[in-house]
C-alpha positions as CSV (number, residue, x, y, z in Angstrom):
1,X,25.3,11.7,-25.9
2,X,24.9,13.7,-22.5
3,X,21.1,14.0,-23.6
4,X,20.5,10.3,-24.2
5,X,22.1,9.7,-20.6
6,X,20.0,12.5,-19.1
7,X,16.8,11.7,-20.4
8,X,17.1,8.1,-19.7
9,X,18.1,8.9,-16.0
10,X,15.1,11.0,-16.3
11,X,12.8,8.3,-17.7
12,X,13.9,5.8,-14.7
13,X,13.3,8.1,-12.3
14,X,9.8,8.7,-13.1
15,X,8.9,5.2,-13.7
16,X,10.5,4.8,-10.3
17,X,7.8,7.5,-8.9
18,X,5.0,6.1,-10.8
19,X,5.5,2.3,-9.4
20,X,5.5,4.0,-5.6
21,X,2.5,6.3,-6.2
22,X,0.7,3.4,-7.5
23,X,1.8,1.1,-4.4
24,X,1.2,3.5,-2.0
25,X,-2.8,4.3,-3.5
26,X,-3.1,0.6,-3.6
27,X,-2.9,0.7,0.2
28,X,-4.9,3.4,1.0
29,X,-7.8,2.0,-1.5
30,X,-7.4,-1.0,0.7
31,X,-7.3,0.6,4.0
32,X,-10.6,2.5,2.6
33,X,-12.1,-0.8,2.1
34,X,-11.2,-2.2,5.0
35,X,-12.6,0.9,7.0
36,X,-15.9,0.6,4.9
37,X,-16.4,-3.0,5.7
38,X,-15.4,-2.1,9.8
39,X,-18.2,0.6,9.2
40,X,-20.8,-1.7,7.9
41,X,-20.4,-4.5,10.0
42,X,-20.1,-2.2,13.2
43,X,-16.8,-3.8,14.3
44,X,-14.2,-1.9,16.0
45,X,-10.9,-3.3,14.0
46,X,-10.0,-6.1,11.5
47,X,-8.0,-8.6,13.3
48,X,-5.3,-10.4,12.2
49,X,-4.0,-14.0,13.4
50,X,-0.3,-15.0,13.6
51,X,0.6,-18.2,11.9
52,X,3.7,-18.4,13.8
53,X,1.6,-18.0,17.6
54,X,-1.5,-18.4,16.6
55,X,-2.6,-15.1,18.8
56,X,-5.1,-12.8,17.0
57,X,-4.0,-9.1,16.9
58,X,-5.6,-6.1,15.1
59,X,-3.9,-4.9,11.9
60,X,-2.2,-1.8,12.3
61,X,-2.1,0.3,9.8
């Protein structure tokens, strides 16, 4: 029984892992893009606009 425990405390932790590894590589693949398309259009930053103020600011990353 202590093995079952273990190896399902096991399991959820690398799911766990696996979901934030994914996550976090989804944001850098989009930070890449978003750096390409900067690159190519020869701007300095992507803004991004506030729907509460309306005010433009540029995305941080």
């Amino acid at each position: 029984m202590p093995q079952i425990v273990f190896f399902a405390v096991v399991g959820a932790l690398a799911y766990a892992g696996y979901k934030k590894f994914v996550g976090e590589a989804e944001k850098v693949t989009a930070r890449i893009k978003r750096q390409e398309q900067e690159a190519r259009s020869g701007s300095q930053g992507t803004l991004i606009r506030d729907p509460k103020t309306g005010v433009y600011t540029v995305a941080k990353d």
